[in-house]
C-alpha positions in Angstrom: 0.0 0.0 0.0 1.5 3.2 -1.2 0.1 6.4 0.8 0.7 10.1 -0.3 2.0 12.5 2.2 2.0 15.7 2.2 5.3 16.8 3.8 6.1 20.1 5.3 9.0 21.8 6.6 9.9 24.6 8.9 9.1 28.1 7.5 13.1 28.7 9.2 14.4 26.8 7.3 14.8 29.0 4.0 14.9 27.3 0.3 18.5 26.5 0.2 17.6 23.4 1.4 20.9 22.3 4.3 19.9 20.8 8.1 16.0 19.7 7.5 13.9 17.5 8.8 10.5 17.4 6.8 7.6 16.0 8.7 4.3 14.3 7.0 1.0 12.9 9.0 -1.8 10.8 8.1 -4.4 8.8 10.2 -2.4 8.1 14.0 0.9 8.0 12.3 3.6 11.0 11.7 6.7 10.6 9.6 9.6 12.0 9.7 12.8 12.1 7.3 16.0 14.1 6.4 15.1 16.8 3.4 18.6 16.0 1.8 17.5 12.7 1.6 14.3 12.7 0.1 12.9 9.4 -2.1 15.9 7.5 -1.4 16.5 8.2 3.0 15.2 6.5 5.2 11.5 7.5 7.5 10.9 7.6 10.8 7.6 6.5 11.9 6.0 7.7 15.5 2.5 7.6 16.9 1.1 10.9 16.8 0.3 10.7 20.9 4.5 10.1 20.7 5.2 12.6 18.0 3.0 15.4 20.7 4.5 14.0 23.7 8.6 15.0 21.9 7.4 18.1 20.7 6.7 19.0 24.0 9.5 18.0 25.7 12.0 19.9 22.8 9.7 23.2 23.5 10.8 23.5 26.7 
């Protein structure tokens, strides 16, 4: 099964591309994956009640 994601980026981190991570979510499930390395890098794959639970810990 092939789903589409629609991945985003930080609006910091310009267009020049560099140190990116690009983050996608669909259903319960949030990827995550290098931007130098998209098509061919590997994913990351987190719950999304994970996913909240390390946003919150890196905002503080």
């Amino acid at each position: 099964m092939s789903i589409d994601l629609e991945w985003v980026k930080s609006s910091y981190s310009g267009t020049s591309g560099g140190d990116c991570v690009e983050v996608a979510a669909h259903r319960n499930t949030v990827y995550v994956r290098d931007s130098k390395a998209v098509g061919n890098g590997p994913v990351l794959r987190v719950g999304r009640d994970q996913w909240a639970a390390f946003v919150a810990l890196a905002a503080r």
